[in-house]
N, C-alpha and C positions, 0 to 999 in steps of 0.2 A: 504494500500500500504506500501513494509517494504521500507526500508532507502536503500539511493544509495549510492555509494561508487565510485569517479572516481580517478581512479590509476595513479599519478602521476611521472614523469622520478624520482624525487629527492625521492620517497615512493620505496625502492629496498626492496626486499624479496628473499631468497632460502630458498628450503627445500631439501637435498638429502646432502649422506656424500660420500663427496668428499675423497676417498683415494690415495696413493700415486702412484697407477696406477689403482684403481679399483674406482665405485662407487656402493654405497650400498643404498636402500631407506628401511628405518626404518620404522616397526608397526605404527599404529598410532592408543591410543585411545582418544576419541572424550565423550569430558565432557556430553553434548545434540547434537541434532541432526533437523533440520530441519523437521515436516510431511508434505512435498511435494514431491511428484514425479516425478522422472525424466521423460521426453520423450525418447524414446530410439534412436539410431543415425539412420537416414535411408538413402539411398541413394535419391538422385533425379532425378526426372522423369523418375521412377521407372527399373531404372539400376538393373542389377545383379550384377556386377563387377565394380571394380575402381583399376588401377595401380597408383600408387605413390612413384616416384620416392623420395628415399632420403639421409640424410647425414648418413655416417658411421663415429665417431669415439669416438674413445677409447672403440671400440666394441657397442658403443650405436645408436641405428635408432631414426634419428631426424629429424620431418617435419612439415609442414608448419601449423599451426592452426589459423581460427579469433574467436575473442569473442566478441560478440557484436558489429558486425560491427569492429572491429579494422583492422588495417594494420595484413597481415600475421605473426605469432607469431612462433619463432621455441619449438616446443614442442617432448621433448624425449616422446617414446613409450616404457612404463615398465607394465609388467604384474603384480610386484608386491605392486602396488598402487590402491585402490579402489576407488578412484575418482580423478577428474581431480584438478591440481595443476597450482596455478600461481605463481611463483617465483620472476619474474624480468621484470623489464618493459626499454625499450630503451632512451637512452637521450631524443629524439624529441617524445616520443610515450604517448599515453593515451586510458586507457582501463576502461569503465564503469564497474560496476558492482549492480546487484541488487539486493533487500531483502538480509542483510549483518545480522549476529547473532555473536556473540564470542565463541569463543571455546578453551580448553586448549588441548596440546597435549601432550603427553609423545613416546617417542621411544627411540634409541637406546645411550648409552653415559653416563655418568655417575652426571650431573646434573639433576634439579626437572622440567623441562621440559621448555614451553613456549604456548604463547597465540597467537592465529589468529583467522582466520574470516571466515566462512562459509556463500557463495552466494547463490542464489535460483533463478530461473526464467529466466537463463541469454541464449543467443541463440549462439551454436556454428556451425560454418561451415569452411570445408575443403574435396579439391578433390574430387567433386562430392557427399559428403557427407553434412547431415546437420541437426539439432535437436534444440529445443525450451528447454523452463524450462531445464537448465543443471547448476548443482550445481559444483560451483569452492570453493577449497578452498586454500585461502591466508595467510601466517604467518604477524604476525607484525612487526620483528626483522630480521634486514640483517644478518642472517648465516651465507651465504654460498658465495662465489663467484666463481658458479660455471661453468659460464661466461668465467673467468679468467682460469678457470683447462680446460676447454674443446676447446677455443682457437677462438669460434664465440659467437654471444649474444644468451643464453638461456632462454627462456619465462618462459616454462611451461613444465609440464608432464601430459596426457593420459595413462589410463589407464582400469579399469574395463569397462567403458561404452561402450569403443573399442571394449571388446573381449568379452563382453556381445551380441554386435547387432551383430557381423559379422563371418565368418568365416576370419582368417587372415594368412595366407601365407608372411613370408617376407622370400626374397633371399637375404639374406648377402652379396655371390660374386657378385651379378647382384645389388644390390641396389636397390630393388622394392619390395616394399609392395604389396599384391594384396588385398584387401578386397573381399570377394563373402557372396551372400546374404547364408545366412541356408539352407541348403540340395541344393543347386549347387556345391559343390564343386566337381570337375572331377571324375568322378571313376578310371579311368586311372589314372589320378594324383597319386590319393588313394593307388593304387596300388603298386607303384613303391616305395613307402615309406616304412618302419616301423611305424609302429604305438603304442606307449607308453602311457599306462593310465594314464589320469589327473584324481585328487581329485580334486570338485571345493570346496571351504568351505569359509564364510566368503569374498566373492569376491577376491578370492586368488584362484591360480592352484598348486597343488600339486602333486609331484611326489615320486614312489619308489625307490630308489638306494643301488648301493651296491658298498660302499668302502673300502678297503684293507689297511691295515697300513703297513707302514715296515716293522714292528716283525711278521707279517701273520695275525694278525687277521680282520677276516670280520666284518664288521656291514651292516646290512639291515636301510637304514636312511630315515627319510619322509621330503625334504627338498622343500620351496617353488621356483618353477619355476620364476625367479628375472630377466628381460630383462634389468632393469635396472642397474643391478649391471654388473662392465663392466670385473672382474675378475671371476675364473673358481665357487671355491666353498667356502662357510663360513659356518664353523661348531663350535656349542656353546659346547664347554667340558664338561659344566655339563651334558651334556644330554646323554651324549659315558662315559658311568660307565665301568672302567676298561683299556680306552683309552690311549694309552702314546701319547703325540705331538711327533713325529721323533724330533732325537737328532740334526739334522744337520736342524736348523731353523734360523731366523733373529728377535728381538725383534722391531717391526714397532710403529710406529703414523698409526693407521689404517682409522682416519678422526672424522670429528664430526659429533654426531647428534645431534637427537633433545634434548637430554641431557647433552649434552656435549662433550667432547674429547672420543675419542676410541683408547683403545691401546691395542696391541695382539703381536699376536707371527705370522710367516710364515713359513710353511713347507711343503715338497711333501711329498703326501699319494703314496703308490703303485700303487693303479687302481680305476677306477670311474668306472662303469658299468652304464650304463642309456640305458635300455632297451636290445640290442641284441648287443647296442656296447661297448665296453671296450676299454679306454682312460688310456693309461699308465704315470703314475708320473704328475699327474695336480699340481698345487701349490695351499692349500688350506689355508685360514685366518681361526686364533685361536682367536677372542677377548677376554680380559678376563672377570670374570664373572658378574664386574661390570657395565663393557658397556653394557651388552645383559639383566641384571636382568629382565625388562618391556616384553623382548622377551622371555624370557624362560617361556615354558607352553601354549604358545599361539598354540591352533590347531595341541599339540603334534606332534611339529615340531624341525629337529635337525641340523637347517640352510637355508641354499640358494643355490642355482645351478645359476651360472652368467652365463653372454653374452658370454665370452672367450670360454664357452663350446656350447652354442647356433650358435655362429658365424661359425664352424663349417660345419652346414648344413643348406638346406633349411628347416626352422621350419613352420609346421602349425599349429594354433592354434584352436582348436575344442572345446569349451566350452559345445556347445547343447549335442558331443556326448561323451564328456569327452576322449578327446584322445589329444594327439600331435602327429603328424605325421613329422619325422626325415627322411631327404634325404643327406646323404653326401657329399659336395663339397670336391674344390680344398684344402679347410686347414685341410679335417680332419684328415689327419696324419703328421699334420706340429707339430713339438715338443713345448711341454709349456712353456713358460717364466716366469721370475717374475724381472720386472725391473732389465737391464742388465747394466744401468749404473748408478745406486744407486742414480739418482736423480731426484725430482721431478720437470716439469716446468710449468711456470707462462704463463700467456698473458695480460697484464698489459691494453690493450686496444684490449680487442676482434675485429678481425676480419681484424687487423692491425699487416702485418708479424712481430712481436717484440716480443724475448723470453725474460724471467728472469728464474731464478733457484732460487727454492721457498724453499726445503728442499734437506739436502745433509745424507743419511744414512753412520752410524760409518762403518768406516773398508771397504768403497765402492770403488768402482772403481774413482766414481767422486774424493773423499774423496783424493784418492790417486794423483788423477792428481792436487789437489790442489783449486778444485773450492769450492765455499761459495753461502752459500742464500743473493739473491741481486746479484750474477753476472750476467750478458750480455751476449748471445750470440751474434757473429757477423759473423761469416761463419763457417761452416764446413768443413775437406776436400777443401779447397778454394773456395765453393758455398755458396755465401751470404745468409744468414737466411732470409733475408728480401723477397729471393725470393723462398722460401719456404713457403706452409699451414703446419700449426697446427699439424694435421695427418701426414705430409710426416717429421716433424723432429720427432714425436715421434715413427715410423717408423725406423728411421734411429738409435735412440737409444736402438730399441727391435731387431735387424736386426740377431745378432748369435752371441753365444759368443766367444770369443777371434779375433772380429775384432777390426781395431784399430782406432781410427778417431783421425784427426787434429783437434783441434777447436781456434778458435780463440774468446776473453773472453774479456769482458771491465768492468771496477771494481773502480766505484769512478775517473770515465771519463779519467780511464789509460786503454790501452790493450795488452796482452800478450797472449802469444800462451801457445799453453797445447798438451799433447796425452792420453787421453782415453781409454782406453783397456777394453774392454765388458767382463762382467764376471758372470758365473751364480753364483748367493750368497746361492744357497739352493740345 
């Protein structure tokens, strides 16, 4: 029998790099590895189909998971994660774990990595779904707090095991995941889609694209399909031989991984093309070449495709037949942003309406109006923050550029008013 492990409020853990309006989930290689096999996830009493209502934001789907019997767990859905992740555990909360082993990991960032813990055996169940022996794996070291960036308590992340058992359908505008068992999925559905080749490789989906630079030129690029990354695209320069980064960029903190700080550059490319559609002027992350080293060469890959370009349409995800099938909603021709008021915010107690401003970019709109990291929100436009979520003030700061907002600021328990002017930086 291996060793248990129970996860205590005061034992916090993340893994995922929180950027300044994007998140990115980092390669990960894994010193050993567990010989046990997974169960695969199945439905119960033997369903075809489960809808799953869930959270949207900052472009991420987030729902409900237990583990071992625990209280329901909010757990992001990212494709670009090959097993299931536990991050962070809640003040009153405890979550067993069993047959534990050590592991190092290295990914994205410019440090020598970090140690966590690989589970075996452990039983997961959510929405009609549910599975025995499922391997979690935990960091040692609180990272991340990305709890705080997203604005509720964040558990965990799902990943390969999901899009391994199921077919997955999620609608962005309507907020509903469908899961359907292998070969149900609607013909009709089928139909009304596009349908875009997936590589599977390494319990990774991959796709082909074609992006356009400013100066005209093309590249054909293989970048991994990233649900969890909540911005359009990230492309590593070493790999675009001959590439200029557009001249009209922003030098960013683009977040930490698991090695450390990331720092890059941001700029609009021309056109994304992803299958039959073309997406005009997306904002794409430059890290430089030291944040990505661990990444570069992995599955001859030359980036990421995020959520901001997923959110978009109704995506389904087709593993068995190697397809995603793309259906356009209401945002797909809504214009791209890239943080219009140069600032990033805090939630100092998830789940609890109370902002902070965690980072202010040079030469920003915030910059200009005068705010600092560690200011208060207290109203907007004269609507109290407090009675606003998360999503509806970061909402209110992507809204168009050159609108204006009131804010009202508290700073070392004084407050003062400001005006804000939205501005696109790129």
């Amino acid at each position: 029998m291996g060793k248990m492990l129970h996860i205590m409020p005061f034992f916090r853990c993340f893994l995922l790099i929180v950027l300044f309006s994007s998140l990115v989930m980092p390669a990960l290689t894994v010193a050993q590895a567990l010989p046990v096999e997974e169960d695969e996830l199945k439905f119960k009493h033997g369903r075809k189909k489960v809808k799953i209502p869930f959270q949207l934001i900052h472009n991420l789907v987030v729902i409900p998971v237990q583990i071992n019997n625990s209280k329901p767990l909010n757990f992001v859905v990212d494709t670009g994660v090959d097993r299931t992740l536990l991050m962070e555990i809640g003040q009153f909360d405890t979550v067993s774990l069993n047959n534990v082993e050590n592991l190092y990991l290295k990914g994205l960032g410019k440090g020598a990595g970090i140690q966590a813990i690989l589970s075996s055996g452990n039983r997961m169940q959510f929405a009609g779904v549910e599975a025995n022996n499922q391997k979690v794996l935990l960091l040692e070291e609180n990272i991340f707090d990305l709890s705080g960036r997203l604005g509720i308590e964040v558990n965990g992340i799902i990943g390969y095991p999901l899009f391994k058992a199921f077919v997955v359908e999620i609608d962005y505008q309507h907020k509903i995941m469908t899961l359907y068992k292998p070969g149900t999925y609607p013909e009709k559905k089928r139909q009304k889609s596009s349908v875009v080749p997936l590589i599977i490789e390494g319990s990774k989906p991959y796709v082909e694209v074609q992006v356009e630079f400013p100066d005209g030129k093309r590249y054909p690029l293989r970048l991994i399909v990233d649900s969890g990354m909540s911005t359009c695209v990230l492309l590593y320069p070493p790999t675009l031989p001959g590439a200029k980064i557009p001249e009209k960029r922003v030098k960013a903190f683009l977040g930490r991984g698991l090695n450390g700080d990331i720092h890059g550059e941001i700029a609009r490319v021309e056109t994304l093309e992803l299958g039959e559609f073309k997406m005009k002027k997306p904002p794409a992350s430059f890290p430089d070449t030291m944040s990505i080293r661990y990444a570069l060469g992995l599955n001859n890959r030359h980036g990421n495709l995020g959520a901001d370009v997923l959110q978009r349409f109704k995506v389904v995800f087709d593993y068995g037949n190697a397809q995603m099938l793309l259906k356009p909603n209401h945002r797909y021709k809504k214009p791209f942003y890239y943080n219009l008021s140069g600032l990033e915010l805090y939630s100092p107690i998830p789940g609890l309406n109370f902002y902070t401003i965690a980072q202010v970019l040079p030469d920003s709109p915030a910059e200009k109006a005068g705010l600092e990291p560690g200011d208060a929100l207290i109203s907007i436009n004269g609507v109290k923050c407090i009675d606003k979520t998360y999503g509806e003030i970061l909402d209110l700061f992507q809204n168009y550029p050159g609108r204006r907002l009131q804010l009202k600021v508290s700073r070392r328990y004084k407050s003062f008013d400001t005006i804000l002017h939205l501005k696109d930086l790129i």
